[in-house]
N, C-alpha and C positions, 0 to 999 in steps of 0.2 A: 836377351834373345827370346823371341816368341818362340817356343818351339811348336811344332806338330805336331799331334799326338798318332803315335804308327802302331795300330793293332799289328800284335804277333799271336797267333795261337799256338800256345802252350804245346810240347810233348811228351807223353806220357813216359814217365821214366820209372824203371823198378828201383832206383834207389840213390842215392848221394854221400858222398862223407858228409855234408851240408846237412842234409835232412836226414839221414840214418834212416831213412825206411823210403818207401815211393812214393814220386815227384812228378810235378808240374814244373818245366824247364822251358828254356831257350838260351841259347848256345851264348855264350861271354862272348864271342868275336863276332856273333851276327847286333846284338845289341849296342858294343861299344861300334859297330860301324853306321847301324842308324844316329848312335849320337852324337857321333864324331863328322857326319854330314849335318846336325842341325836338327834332328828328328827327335822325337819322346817317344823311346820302344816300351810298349806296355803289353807284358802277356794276359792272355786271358786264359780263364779255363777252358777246355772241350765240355760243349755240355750239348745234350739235345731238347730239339725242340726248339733252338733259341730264337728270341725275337730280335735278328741283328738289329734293325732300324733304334728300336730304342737301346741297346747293349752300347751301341758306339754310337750314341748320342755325344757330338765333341771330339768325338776323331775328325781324324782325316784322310786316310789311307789305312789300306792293309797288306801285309807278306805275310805270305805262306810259305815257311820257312820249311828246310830238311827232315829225314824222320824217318820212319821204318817202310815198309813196303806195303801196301794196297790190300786189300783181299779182290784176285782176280775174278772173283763172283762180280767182282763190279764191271770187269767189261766182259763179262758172259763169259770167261774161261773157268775151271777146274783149277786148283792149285797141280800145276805139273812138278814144280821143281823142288830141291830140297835145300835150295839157297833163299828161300823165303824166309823175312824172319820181321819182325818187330809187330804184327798184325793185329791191329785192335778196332773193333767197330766202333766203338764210340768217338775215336781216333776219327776213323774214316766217314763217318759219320755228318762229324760236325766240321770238317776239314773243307768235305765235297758241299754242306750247305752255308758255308762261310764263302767258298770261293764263288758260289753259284751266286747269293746276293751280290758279290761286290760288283762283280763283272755285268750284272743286269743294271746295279743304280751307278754305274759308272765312278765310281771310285778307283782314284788313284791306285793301283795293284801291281808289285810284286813277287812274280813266285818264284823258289829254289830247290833244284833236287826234287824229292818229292812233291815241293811243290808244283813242279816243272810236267810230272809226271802227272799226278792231279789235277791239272787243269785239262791235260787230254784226253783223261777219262771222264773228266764236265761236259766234253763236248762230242764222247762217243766215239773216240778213241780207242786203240788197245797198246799194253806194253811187252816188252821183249821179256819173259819174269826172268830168264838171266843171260846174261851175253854171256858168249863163247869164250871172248876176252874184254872181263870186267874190267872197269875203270875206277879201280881203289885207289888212291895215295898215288894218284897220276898227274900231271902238271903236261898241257899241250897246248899250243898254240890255235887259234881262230880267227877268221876271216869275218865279220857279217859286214851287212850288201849299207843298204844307204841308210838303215835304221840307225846303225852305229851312233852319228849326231843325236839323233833320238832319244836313245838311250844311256849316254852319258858316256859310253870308253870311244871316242874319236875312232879314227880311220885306220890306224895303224894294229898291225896282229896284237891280238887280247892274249896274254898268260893267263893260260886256266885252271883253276884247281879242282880236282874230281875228284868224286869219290862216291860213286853209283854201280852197281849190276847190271840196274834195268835201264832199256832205251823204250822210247818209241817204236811200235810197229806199223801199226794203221793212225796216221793223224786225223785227227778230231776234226769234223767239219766249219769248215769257217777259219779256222788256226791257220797263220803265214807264217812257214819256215823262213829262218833271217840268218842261222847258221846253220854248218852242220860240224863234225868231225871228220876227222881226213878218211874216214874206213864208210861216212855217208850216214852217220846217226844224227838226228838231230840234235842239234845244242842249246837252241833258241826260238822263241815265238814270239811272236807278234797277235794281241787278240785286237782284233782289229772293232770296238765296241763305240767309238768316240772318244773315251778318254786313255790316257797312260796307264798302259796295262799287257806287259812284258812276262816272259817266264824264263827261266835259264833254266840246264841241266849242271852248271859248276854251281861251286860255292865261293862266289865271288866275294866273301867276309872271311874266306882264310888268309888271303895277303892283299886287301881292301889297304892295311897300314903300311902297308910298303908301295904299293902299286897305283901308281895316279889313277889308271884307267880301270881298274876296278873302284876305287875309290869314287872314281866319277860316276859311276853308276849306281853307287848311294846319293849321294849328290842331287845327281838329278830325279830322283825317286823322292827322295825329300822337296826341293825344288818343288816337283807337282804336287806334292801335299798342302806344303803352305802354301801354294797359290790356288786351292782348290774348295771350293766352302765346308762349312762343318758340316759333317753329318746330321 
């Protein structure tokens, strides 16, 4: 099998039994779910400055995987809350100029969680810094509209797995809501750029191996990779 090679960027970790000290990570069930669709998950470092074009020379896609929360200096708030926690500008730094290239050269793109979050502050957006009633260790059902084919989980209600604080407040301009939650937060976007380039608020790689229609939206994420040219 040709695989694809699917940029992931790295999250800064304070530490591992694996590494005894702090780490450059990506989550064991978001990786085995790119490769278990056919994908090559390669993390990279956060670094600034970078020159994506030549960095993922031979990619072919990128996700923007999970992670800690923003610094709300990015969408011109104040830190208000005291539920803020994993906060790194290097982090956010190279997160915000990863997602900005992919989405302008039109690259295949995935984003989750964070990543979800992320891209609506790409496009001048703000976030909720914490719900009244977070969504940790939540599992709910969702409806999305005609995208669904699109995006790999068919027509039928998606089990979803959560585990976020923050939602959407002000959606980023140009961004198309394609779900929401039953209380009206968003769940899903649509960048509408030319090519396949989706953002979720679950973490559709905690039961990707049990669940077709999460599964399918690895799938077809890979899918648009290999059929997409190299970087």
């Amino acid at each position: 099998m040709n695989r694809p090679r699917i940029a992931i960027l790295g999250r800064f970790a304070d530490g591992s039994t694996a590494t005894r000290s702090r780490a450059v990570v990506s989550a064991r069930a978001l990786v085995d779910a790119v490769w278990n669709a056919g994908g090559d998950p390669i993390t990279l470092l956060p670094t600034s400055d970078t020159d994506w074009a030549t960095r993922l020379r031979g990619f072919s896609a990128v996700l923007m995987p999970g992670g800690g929360d923003l610094n709300p200096e990015l969408y011109g708030q104040s830190p208000e809350s005291d539920e803020l926690y994993g906060i790194d500008p290097l982090q956010d730094a190279a997160d915000l100029s990863l997602t900005q290239w992919a989405i302008a050269n039109k690259v295949p793109f995935l984003a989750i969680c964070r990543g979800f979050q992320l891209v609506n502050v790409a496009f001048g957006g703000t976030l909720v810094q914490h719900m009244q009633n977070d969504h940790r260790h939540v599992v709910h059902q969702l409806h999305l509209d005609a995208d669904a084919e699109r995006l790999g989980v068919g027509a039928a209600p998606l089990e979803s797995s959560c585990y976020h604080h923050q939602a959407i407040d002000r959606l980023g301009e140009g961004l198309r809501v394609i779900a929401r939650a039953t209380e009206g937060h968003v769940e899903a976007m649509a960048i509408d750029n030319g090519a396949w380039a989706y953002a979720v608020q679950w973490h559709p790689e905690d039961n990707a191996a049990e669940n077709v229609q999460q599964a399918g939206l690895f799938a077809k994420f890979v899918e648009q990779a290999q059929n997409a040219p190299l970087i």
